[in-house]
N, C-alpha and C positions, 0 to 999 in steps of 0.2 A: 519931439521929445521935450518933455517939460520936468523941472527939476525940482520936488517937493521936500521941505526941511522935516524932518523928523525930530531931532532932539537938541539940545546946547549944552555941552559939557565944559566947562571950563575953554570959554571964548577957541572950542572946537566945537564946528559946525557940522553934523553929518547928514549926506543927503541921500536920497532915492530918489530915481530917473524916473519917468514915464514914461512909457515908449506906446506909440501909435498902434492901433491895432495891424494897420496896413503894414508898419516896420515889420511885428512881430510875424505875419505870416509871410513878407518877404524870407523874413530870415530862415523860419522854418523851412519854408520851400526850397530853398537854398540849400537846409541841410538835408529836408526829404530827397531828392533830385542826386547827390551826390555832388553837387556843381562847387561846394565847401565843406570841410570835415571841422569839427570843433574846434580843433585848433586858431583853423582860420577862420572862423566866425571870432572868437575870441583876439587873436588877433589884430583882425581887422575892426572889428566894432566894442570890444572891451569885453564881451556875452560871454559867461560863464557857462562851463555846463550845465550846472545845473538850472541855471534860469533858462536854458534852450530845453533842457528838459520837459522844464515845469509848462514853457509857451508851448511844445510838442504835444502835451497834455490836454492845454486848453486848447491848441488846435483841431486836436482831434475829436475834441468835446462839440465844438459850437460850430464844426461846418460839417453838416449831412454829407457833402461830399465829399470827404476826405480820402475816403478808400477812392472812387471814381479817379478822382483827383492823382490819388499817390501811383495808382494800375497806369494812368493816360503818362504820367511822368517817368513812372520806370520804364514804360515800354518806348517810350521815345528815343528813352536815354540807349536802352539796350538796341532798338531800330539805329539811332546815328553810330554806335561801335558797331552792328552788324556791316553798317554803309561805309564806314571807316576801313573795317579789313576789306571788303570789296574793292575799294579803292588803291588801297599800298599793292594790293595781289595784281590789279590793272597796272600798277607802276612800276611795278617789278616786272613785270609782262613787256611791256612799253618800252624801258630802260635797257632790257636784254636782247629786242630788237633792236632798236639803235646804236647796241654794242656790235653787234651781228652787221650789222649794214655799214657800220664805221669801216669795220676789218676787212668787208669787203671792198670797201673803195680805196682801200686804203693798198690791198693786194693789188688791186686792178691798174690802180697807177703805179706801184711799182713792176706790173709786168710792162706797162708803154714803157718806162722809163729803160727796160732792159731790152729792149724790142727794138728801141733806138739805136742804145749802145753798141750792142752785139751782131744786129742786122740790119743796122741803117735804115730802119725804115721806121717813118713817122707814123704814127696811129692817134696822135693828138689833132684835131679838125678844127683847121684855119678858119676863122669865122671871115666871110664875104669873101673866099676865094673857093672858085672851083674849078 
């Protein structure tokens, strides 16, 4: 990013950034992609909208594959949320077995534990005695 002087107003200096062609389609791709909203572009790097606009523009002007480009990124995007709900729906799955398997062991020692009390008889297995 190189910083070019434009005018001198009364010993006020005002300037215009340059930004690298590489910056500008980072940033794009960043907002094509949905991976940042305007906000946070502006935010994070100062980028107004409408200069994100305007680089949207020339984006789409000077790379033939831009559509290829934007299909290969939204379907990605939209593939890893598909893979995302696949995954919470497995851990949801997963979690409600291990609830299930808790409860049972959890019953199960407390039937030894009444098994003992009430009938004298041990059901817990001595390790190295037989």
């Amino acid at each position: 990013m190189s910083i070019k002087r434009l005018k001198k107003e009364k010993d006020v200096v005002v300037e215009k950034k340059k930004y690298s062609v590489e910056f500008k389609k980072k940033i794009v791709q960043e907002y094509l992609t949905g991976l940042k909203n305007a906000q946070d572009i502006h935010r994070e790097y100062g980028i107004r909208f409408t200069l994100l606009h305007s680089w949207h523009v020339w984006y789409k002007n000077h790379f033939q594959n831009f559509s290829n480009d934007y299909k290969i990124m939204k379907t990605k995007k939209t593939e890893d949320k598909a893979r995302i709900l696949e995954l919470e729906a497995e851990l949801l799955k997963l979690k409600d077995a291990y609830d299930k398997e808790k409860l049972r062991a959890d019953i199960m020692e407390h039937l030894v534990d009444l098994a003992k009390e009430y009938h004298d008889i041990n059901l817990k297995k001595s390790i190295g005695k037989k």
